[in-house]
N, C-alpha and C positions, 0 to 999 in steps of 0.2 A: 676567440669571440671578443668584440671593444662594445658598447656600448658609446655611440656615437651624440647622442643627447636623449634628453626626457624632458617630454614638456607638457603640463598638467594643464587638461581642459575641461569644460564645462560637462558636471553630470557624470563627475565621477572618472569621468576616464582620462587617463595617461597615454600620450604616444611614445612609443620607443622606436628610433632608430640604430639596425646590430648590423655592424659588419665581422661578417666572418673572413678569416684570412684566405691568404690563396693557399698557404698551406695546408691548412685545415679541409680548405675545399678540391684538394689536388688530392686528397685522401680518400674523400667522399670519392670523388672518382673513380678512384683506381679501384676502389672497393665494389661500386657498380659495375664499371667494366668487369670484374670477375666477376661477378655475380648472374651478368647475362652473356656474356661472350659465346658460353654456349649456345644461346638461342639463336645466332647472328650466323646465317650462312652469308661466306665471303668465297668466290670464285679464287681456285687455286690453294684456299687452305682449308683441312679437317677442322670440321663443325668444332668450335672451341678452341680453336688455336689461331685464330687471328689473329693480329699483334694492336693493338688499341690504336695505333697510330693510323693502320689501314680500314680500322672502323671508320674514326673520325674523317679521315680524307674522303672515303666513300660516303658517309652521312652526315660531312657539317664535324667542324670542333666542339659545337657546344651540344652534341646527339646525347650526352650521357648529364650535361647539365640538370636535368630537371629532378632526375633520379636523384642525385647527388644532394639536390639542396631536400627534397624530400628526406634526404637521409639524415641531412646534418641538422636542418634548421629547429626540430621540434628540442633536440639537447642544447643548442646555444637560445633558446627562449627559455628555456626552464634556468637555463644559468644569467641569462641578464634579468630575468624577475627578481631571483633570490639576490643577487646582487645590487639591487634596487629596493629591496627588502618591500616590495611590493604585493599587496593582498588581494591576488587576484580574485573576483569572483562568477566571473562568467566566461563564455569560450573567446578567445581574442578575435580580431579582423588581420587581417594577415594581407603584405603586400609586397611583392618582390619589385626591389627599386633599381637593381644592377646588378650582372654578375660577367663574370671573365676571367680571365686566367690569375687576374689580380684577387681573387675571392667574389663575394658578393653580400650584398645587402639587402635587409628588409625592413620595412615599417610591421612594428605591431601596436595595435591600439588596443587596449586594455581597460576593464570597468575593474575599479578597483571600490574596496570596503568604504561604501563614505560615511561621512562623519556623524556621530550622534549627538545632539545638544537634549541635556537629560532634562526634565522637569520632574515633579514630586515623585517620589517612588518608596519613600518611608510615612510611616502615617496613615494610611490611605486605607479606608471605611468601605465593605463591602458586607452585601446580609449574606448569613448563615441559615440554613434551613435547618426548623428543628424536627427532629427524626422522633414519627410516633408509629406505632407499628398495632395495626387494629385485627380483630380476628377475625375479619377479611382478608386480609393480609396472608394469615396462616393458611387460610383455606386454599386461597392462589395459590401458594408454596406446595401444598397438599395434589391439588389438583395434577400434575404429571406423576406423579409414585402411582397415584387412582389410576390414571389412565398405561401406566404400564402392568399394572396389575389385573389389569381388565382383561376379561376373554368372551372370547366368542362363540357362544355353543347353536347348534342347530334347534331348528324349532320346525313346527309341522302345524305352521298358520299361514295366514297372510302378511305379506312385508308390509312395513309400515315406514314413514320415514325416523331415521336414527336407524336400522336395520342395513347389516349389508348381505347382498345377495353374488351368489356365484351363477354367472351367467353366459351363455354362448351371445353373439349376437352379428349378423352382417346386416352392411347397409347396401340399400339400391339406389341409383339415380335411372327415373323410367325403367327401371326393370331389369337395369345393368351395375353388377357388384361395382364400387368404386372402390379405388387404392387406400387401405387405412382403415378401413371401414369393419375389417374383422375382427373378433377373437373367440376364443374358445376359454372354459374355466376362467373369465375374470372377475376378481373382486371388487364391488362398490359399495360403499356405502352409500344409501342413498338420502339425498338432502346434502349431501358433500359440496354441490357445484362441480365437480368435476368434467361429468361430461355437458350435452349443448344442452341449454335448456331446454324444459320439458320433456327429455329422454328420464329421467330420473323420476318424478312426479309420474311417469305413465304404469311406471312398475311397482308403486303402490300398490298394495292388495291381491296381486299374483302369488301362489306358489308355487312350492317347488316340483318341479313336470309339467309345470303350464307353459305355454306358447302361443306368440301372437305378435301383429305387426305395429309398429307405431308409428305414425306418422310425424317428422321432424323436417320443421324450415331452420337452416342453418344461420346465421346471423351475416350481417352487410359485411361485416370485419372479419370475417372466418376466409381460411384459407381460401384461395381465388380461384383454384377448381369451382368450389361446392357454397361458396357465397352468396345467401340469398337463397338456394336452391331448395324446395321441398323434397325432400328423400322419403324412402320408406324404411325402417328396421327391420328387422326379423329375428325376434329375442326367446330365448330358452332359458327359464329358470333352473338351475340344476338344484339350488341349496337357498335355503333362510335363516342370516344366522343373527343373535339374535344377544346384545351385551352383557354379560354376566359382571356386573360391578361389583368389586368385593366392600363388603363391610368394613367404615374404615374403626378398628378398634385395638386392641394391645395387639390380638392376635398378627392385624395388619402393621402394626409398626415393628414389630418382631421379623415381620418379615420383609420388610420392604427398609430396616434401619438396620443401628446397633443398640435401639431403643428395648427395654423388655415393655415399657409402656407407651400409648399415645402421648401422654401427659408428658411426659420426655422428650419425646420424640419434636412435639410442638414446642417444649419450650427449646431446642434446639434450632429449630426452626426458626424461631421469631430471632434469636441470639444471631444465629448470621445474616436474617434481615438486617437487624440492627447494625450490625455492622458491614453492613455491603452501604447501606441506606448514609452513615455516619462519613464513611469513606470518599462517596459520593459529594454528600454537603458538603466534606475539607475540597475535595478537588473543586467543585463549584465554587468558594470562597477564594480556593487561589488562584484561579482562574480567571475571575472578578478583578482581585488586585492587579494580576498582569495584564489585562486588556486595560484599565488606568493608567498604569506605566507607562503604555505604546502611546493612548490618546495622547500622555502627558509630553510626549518626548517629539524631537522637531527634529526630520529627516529625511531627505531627498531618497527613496530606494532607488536605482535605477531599473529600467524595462528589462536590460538585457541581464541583469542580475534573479529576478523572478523568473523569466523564461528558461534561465541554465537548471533555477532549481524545479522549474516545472519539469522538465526534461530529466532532471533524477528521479523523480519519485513516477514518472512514467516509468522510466527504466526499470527499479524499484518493482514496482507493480506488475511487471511482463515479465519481469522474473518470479515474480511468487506463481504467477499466474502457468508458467513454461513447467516450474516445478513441480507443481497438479500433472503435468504429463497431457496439457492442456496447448497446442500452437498459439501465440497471443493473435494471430490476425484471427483464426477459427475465433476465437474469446471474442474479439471485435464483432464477426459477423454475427454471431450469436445475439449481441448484447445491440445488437443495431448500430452502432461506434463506429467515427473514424479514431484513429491515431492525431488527427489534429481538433476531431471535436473534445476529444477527452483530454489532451494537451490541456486546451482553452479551459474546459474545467477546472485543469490541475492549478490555473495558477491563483486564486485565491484563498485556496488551500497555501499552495509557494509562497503569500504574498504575506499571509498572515504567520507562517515558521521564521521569514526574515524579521519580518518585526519583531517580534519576540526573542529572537537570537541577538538583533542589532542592541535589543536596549538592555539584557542581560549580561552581554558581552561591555555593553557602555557601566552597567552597575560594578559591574567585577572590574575596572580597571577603575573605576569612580571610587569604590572601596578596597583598592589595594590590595584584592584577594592572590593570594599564592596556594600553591600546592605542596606539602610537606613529600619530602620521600617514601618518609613513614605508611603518607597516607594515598601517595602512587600504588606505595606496595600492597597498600589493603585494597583497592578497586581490580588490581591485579588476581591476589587471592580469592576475591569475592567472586569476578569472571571463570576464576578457574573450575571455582565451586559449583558455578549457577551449569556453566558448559560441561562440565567432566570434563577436564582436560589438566592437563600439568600446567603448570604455573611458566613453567620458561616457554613450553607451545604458545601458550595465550600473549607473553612480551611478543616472542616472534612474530605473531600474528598483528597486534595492536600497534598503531602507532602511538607511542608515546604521548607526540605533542597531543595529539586530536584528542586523548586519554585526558591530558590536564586541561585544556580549555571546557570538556565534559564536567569535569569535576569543578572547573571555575562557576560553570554556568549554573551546577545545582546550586552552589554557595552561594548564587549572586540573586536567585530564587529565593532560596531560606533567607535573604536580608528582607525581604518584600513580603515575606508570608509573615514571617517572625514581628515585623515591625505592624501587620495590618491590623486592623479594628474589625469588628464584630457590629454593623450597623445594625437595625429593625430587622430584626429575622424573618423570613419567609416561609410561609404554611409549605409545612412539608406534602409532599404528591404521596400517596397510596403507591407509584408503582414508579419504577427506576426508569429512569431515560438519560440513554449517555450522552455526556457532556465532551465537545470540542477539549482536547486536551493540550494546552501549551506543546506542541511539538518539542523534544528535546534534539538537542544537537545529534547529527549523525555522525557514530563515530564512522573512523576509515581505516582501514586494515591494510597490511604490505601487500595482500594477495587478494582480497576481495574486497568489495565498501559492504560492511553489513547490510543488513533489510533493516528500514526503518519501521521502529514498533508502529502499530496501529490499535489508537483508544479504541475498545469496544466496549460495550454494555459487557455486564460479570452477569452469566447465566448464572440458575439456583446450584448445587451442586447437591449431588444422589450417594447416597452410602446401598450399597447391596449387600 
């Protein structure tokens, strides 16, 4: 492989022109030809014993050409990048310029990492929410333990709504059962919204052994059978049952905690509010500071740099999604989705991990940050910890380099938080709402790309 020039052009991108040798490419060859020789009926010789020479004459010199450079060309790009010590960042354009017994050549166009010009990123004033936790607050905390504590007993009245009833019930369209339209023994609660309106409201005040028709128009946007359609029911109350809410007091935190008292019990509650609440406001604060740093800093992204990383976190995403035991196209039709409408989605999500990458990656090389070995070795041990796994599986697994630019990027982080201000604090919210989180670098493995985390809201969390 020579690397025949490099010439830098507008918008990030670099063209290279590679010629590979004919020797190189006489290998490729020979290595196709065996590879399919078997598939090649030749009159006069056993399937797989043709002689390469009587392929060729029969199909053209250059019949195994295409194979060949298919085979070789993806290892001499990877070798005249690193030898250009160039930072590719999205998929190249690819162009075969010649080939022949002398080897051959290609054009690759490349978008490479462009340049960040920094503005302020020390100093920089962002509000702080201050965390007050009311006894509202508790009570919302409170409310899921109540309602798994809750039961359901029968009663021998009228349903009312809050009430769920166990019911048979089919439907008619003119007098003829439709598809869907039955069950036997189901539970509603009613006032749910579950089922079409006005189905739920009509079984007020019935009980249990009663029987009778309802009459139900289905809605313009309801399945396209029965849209629109007036139907009839035919519903059987079996059962009315009827909430039994327990008392919320020691007894109930005894049993729904590790609390012997409510009074415990609560002030443990508000104590992880407060700090779910506390955690939240630091991540909204640096959060703040980072999106300053992007505004501040001056940077050409390119298109085709966003679109490569929109294209990961699709991939990303049909993998978590495959691994539910879920097909992503089914996930698609379900969700009403193309593959390119949710692309188009993906990239301002894309658009905003680059930024944030470009200027923390500009901070860490702005402030000369390094990685000790010491401290390779502790994000090592800490992986090995968080995974269960041996510490040498997890080296094997982790790329080193993609390991230290991770570890540059938190340090380049902590200059930017460490250095922010505390401006006019902001009335803290009654209730959490999760915050866009600085995307952190993805790392890369020898053998898979990890799944990149994803910020979610921190549900309460339950002791039983």
């Amino acid at each position: 492989m020579n690397v025949k020039s490099v010439e830098k052009q507008e918008k990030s991108k670099v063209e290279l022109i590679i010629e590979v040798s004919g020797e190189e490419f006489e290998a490729a060859i020979d290595k196709v030809y065996k590879k399919q020789r078997g598939k090649i009926a030749v009159p006069g010789f056993r399937k797989g014993h043709a002689p390469r020479k009587i392929i060729e004459g029969m199909y053209g010199s250059g019949v195994f050409y295409e194979d060949a450079i298919n085979e070789i060309y993806p290892q001499a790009y990877s070798q005249a990048i690193e030898q250009e010590n160039l930072d590719v960042v999205a998929w190249p354009d690819m162009e075969i310029l010649d080939a022949g017994k002398g080897g051959f050549s290609f054009k690759a166009t490349v978008t490479v990492r462009p340049e960040v010009k920094l503005g302020e990123y020390k100093g920089l004033t962002a509000p702080k929410a201050e965390v007050n936790v009311t006894d509202e607050d508790i009570e919302n905390e409170l409310k899921p333990y109540i309602q798994r504590a809750t039961s359901l007993v029968a009663v021998d009245r009228e349903a009312q709504l809050g009430d769920t009833v166990v019911l048979d019930f089919e439907g008619f369209d003119n007098g003829v059962p439709f598809e869907g339209g039955k069950a036997e023994g189901h539970s509603l609660e009613l006032g749910s919204g579950a089922f079409v309106p006005g189905f739920e409201d009509q079984l007020v005040g019935m009980k249990a052994g009663e029987e009778k028709d309802i009459d139900i128009t289905f809605p313009e946007d309801y399945h396209a059978d029965l849209a629109g359609k007036p139907v009839v029911f035919h519903v059987k109350i079996n059962e009315v049952k009827e909430k039994k809410v327990p008392t919320v007091d020691d007894e109930f935190a005894k049993d729904v905690s590790e609390f012997e008292t409510l009074a415990d019990f609560k002030a443990d509650l508000s104590k992880k509010v407060t700090e779910r609440r506390e955690k939240q406001a630091q991540e909204n604060f640096e959060n703040a500071l980072l999106e300053q740093v992007v505004a501040n800093m001056e940077v050409e992204i390119p298109e085709a740099m966003v679109d490569y990383r929109a294209d990961q976190m699709m991939d990303d995403y049909a993998r978590r999604i495959t691994s539910q035991g879920i097909p992503f196209e089914s996930y698609l039709q379900m969700m009403g989705m193309t593959k390119e409408a949710m692309r188009e989605q993906a990239k301002d999500g894309a658009l905003h991990q680059i930024q944030v990458e470009l200027a923390l990656d500009a901070i860490a090389a702005a402030e000369n940050i390094e990685i000790s070995d010491e401290e390779k070795e502790a994000e090592f041990n800490r992986l090995a910890e968080q995974y269960s796994m041996p510490v040498e599986q997890v080296k094997a697994a982790v790329v080193e380099s993609e390991l230290v630019k991770e570890l540059k990027t938190k340090k380049a982080a902590e200059v930017v938080y460490s250095n922010g201000k505390v401006g006019e604090a902001e009335k803290a919210e009654t209730e959490e709402k999760p915050k866009k989180k600085a995307a952190p670098r993805k790392r890369t493995t020898k053998k898979a790309e990890a799944e990149e985390p994803k910020a979610e809201g921190e549900e309460p969390k339950t002791e039983e």
